[in-house]
N, C-alpha and C positions, 0 to 999 in steps of 0.2 A: 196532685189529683186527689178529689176526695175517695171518700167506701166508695160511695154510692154511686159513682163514676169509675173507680175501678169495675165496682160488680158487674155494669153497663158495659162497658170495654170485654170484658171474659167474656158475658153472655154473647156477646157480637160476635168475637172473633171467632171466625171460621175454623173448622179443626183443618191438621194435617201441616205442610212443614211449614213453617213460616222463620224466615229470618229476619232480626229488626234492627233499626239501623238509628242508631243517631248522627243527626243531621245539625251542622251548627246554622243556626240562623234560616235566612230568607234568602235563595237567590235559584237553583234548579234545583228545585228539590224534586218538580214536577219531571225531570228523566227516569225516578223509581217505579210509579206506574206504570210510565213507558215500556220499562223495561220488564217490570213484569206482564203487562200483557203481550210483550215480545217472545218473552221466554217458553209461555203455554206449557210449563210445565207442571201444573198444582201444586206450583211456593210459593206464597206470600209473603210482599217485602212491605210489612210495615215499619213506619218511618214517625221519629217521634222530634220534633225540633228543639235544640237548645240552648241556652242563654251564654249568646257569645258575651257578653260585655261591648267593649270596642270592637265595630268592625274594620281591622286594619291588615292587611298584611305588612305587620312589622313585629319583630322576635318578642317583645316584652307583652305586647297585646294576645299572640298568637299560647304563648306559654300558659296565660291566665285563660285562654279557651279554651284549652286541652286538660286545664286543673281536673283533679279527681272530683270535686265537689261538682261540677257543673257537668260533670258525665253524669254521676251517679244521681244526680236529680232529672234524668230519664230517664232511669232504668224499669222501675215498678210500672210504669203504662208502658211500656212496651213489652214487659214480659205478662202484664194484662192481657195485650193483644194477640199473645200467644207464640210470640218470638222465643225459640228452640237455641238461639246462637246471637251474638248481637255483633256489630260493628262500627268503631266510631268513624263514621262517613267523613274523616277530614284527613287531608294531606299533611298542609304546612304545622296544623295543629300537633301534628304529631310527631315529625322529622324533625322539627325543632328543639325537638329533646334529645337528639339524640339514640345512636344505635341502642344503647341499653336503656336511657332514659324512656324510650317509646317500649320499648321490652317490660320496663314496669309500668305502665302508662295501662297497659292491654293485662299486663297480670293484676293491674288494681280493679278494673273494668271487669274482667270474667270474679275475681274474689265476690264485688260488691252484686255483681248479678247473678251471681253460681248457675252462668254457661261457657259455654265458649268464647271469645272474642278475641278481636283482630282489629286491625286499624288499615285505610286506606295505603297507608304507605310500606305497610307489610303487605298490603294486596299487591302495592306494583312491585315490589322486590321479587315476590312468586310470581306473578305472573309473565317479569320480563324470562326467569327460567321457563316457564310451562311453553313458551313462546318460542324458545330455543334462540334467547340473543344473549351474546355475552357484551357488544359494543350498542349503547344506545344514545339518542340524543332528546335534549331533555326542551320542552319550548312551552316554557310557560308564561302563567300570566301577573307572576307575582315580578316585585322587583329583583332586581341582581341578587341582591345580598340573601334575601330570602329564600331562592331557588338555587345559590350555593350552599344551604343546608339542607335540600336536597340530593344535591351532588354528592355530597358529604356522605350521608344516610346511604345511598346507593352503591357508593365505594366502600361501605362498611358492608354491606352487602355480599358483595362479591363482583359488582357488573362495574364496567369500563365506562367510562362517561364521554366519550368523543367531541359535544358539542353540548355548550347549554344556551338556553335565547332566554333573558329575565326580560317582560314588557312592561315592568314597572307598574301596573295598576295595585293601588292601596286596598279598595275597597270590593269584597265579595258580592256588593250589591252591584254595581259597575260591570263585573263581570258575568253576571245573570244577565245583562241587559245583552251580550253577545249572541248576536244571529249567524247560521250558516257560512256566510261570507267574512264573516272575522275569526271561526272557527277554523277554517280550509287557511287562510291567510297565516293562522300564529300557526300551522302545523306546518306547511312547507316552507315558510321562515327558519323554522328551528330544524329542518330536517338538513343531514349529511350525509354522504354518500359512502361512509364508512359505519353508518349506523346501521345496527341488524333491526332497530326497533325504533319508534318516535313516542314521547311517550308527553302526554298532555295531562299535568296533574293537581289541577285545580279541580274539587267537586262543586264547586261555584260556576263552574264551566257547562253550561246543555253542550252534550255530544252524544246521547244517544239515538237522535236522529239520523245520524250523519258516520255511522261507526263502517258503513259500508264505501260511502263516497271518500272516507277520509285515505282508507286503504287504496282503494282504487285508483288515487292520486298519487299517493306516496310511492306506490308498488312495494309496502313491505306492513307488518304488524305495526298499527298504532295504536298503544294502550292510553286508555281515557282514565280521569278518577273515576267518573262514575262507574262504565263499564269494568274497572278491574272489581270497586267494592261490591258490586251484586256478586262477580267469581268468587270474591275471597269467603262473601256469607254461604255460599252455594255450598263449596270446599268443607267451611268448620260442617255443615251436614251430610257432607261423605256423598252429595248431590252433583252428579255430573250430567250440564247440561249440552246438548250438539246443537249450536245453531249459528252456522257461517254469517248470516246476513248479521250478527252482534261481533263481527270482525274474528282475525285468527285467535284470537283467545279461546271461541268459544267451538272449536273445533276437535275431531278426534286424537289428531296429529300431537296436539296443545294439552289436549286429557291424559296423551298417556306418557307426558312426563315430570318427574317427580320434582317437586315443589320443595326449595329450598327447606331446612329443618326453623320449627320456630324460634 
């Protein structure tokens, strides 16, 4: 970004709290507005997108997405736009590395932006706690192998993994192209009757349309990427938002408990 497009970016951005997110690539990126005009709380979620390289879900692609260099070449326009906390918007990008490797992944991210930050997959680790499940099941849209490292991640965690569903799609843009009815389908697919929670962790996934119908089908908490990473940017701003219809996460019940340590 140049000055004079940074300067442009400052002058614009709105005061007041704003959390900003990097976003890998092209695919729902459009749930962030969604969800901030859901939220109506006076925070804004700007959203800065960045240079995935290969779009693939496969570990060697997925690892060079998540590199320090390709975050930190979002950082400055989004702390332009007056992001207080930032969050790397990606799941597989980050759980790929590992419990601690994602722990310096987010301490390299808050160093190079000096704020807060967090990563999708530390949103669902806290929010399957805030959520009150110890047993969850996991239904995503990457392949096996790839959402066995999220398994993985979650068991380093602390949470029980009951059940996982991999649907094998490569491609984050393939997954954008999911509507309603393939949404509702990968969620009661993957769901188990011994799970306290369903947890759908693709942020290439649109699900913030649907964070009430998905519940309402399952009869239990189902945490989305999307919907945990706006909680988790909300959280690093000490911002607690109440609004049921964004599913039991975003409820009082779900506020008032505490959130694994980072």
């Amino acid at each position: 970004m140049t000055d004079a497009a940074t300067m442009r970016a400052s002058e614009e951005a709105a005061p007041g709290a704003a959390v900003g997110f990097l976003y890998p690539g092209y695919s729902a990126e459009d749930d962030y507005p969604r969800l901030e005009s859901m939220l109506s709380a006076g925070v804004r979620l700007p959203l800065v997108h960045t240079d995935i390289g290969e779009d693939a879900h496969r570990v060697d692609a997925l690892l060079e997405m998540g590199s320090a260099g390709r975050l930190a070449a979002g950082v400055e326009e989004l702390k332009a736009l007056g992001a207080q906390a930032v969050v790397w918007a990606c799941t597989s990008a980050s759980f790929v590395f590992g419990w601690e490797g994602a722990h310096a992944q987010v301490r390299e991210l808050s160093r190079t932006a000096g704020l807060p930050a967090s990563s999708t997959s530390f949103a669902f680790a806290r929010a399957i706690r805030a959520v009150g499940a110890d047993r969850v099941a996991i239904a995503a849209t990457y392949p096996e192998d790839v959402a066995g490292h999220f398994m993985a991640f979650l068991k380093a965690a602390g949470t029980e993994v009951v059940a996982m569903r991999g649907s094998g799609i490569i491609t984050a843009a393939e997954v954008g192209t999911w509507e309603r009815d393939e949404v509702l389908e990968l969620a009661r697919a993957g769901d188990h009757p011994e799970a306290q929670a369903v947890l759908l962790p693709d942020t290439a996934l649109h699900t913030a349309a649907h964070l009430g119908e998905l519940e309402a089908e399952l009869g239990k908490p189902v945490l989305t990427a999307n919907q945990v990473t706006v909680w988790e940017g909300l959280r690093l701003l000490d911002r607690a938002v109440l609004r049921p219809d964004l599913g039991t996460l975003f409820t009082a019940e779900a506020g008032s408990r505490a959130p694994i340590p980072g």
